[in-house]
C-alpha positions as CSV (number, residue, x, y, z in Angstrom):
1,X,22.0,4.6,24.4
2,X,21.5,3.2,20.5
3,X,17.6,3.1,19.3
4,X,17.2,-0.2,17.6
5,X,17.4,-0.1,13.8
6,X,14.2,-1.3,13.9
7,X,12.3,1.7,15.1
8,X,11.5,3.3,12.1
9,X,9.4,0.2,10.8
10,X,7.8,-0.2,14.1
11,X,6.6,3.3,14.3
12,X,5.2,2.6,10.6
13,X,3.0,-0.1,11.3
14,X,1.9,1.6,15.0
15,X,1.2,4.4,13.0
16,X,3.0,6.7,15.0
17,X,5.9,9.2,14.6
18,X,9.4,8.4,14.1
19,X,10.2,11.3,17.0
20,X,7.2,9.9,19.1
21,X,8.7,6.5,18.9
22,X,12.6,8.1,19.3
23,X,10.6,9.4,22.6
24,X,8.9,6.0,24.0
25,X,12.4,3.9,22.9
26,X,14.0,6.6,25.5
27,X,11.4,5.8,28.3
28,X,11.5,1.9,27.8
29,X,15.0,2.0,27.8
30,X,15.2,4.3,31.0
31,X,12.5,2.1,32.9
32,X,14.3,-1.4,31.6
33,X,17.4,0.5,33.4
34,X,15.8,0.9,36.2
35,X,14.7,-2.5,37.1
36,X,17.4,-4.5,35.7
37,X,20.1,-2.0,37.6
38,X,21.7,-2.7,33.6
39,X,22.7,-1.2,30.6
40,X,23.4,-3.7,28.3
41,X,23.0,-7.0,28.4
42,X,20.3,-9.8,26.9
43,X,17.7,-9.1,30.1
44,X,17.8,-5.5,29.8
45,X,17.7,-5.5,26.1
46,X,14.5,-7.8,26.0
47,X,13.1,-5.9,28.4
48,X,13.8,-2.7,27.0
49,X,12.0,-4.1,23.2
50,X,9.1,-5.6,24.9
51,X,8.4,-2.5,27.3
52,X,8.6,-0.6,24.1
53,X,6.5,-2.2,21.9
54,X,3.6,-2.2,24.8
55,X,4.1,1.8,24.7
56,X,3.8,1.8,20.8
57,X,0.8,-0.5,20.9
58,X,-0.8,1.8,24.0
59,X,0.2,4.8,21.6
60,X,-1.2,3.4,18.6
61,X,-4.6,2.4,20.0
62,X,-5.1,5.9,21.4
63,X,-8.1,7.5,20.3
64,X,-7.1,10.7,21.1
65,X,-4.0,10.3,19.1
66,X,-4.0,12.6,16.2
67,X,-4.3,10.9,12.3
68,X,-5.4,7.6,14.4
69,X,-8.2,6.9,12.3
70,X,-7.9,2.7,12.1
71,X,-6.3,0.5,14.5
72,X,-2.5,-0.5,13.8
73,X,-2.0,-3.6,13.9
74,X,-0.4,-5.5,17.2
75,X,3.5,-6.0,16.7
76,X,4.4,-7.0,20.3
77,X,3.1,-10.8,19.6
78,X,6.2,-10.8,16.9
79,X,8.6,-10.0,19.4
80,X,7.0,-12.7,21.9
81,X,7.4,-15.3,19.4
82,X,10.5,-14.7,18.0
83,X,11.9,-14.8,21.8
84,X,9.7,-18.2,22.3
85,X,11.5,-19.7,18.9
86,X,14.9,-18.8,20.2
87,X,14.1,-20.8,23.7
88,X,13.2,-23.6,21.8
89,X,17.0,-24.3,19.6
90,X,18.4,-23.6,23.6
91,X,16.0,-26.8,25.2
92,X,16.5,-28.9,22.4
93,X,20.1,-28.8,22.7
94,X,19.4,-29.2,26.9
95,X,17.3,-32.4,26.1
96,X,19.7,-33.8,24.1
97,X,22.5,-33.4,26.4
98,X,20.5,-34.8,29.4
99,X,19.4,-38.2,27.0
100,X,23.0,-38.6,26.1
101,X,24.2,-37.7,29.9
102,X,21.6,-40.8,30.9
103,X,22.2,-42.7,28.2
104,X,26.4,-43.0,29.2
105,X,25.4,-43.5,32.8
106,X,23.2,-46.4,31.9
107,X,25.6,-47.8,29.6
108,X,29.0,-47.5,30.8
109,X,28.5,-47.0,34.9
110,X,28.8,-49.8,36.7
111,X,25.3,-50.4,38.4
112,X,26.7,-49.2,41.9
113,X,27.8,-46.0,40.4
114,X,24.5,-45.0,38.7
115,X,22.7,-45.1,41.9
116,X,25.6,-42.2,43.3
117,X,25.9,-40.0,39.8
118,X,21.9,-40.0,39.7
């Protein structure tokens, strides 16, 4: 199981260890396992990033946590929107399809026929 080259910066801005993040990667990626019965794959990868980066932001705002003296900042809202921005290319191109699907129906079915392919 590959840690995501990412790690490092993540564990920067939570303000934790690169070993303590090494560690929750590990249990993200063994829970995202678990309930996706996966691997690999774009479910259990997403799962595995987002279950992570709610450990590193649990970690982070740990007041027992040792050199924890301000609050990290939040990274999780990143990975939320970059996953929101990459839904949005995927219903665009959905819309468009569907407009030009209706449009040819419209135009080029005879009106008998549109009545069956709708």
């Amino acid at each position: 199981m590959k840690a995501p080259k990412i790690l490092p910066w993540i564990a920067k801005k939570a303000g934790i260890s690169e070993e303590l993040a090494l560690e929750l990667w590990h249990r993200a990626a063994d829970e995202a396992e678990s309930l996706t019965g996966q691997t690999n794959g774009p479910e259990y990868w997403g799962l595995a990033v987002e279950h992570f980066l709610d450990l590193a932001e649990a970690e982070a705002t740990n007041p027992g946590a040792p050199g924890n003296l301000i609050q990290a900042p939040k990274v999780a809202w990143m990975w939320r929107h970059q996953s929101r921005m990459s839904l949005l290319s995927l219903m665009a191109a959905q819309n468009a399809y569907r407009f030009w699907q209706h449009t040819w129906q419209n135009l080029y079915l005879p009106k008998d026929m549109q009545n069956r392919a709708a």
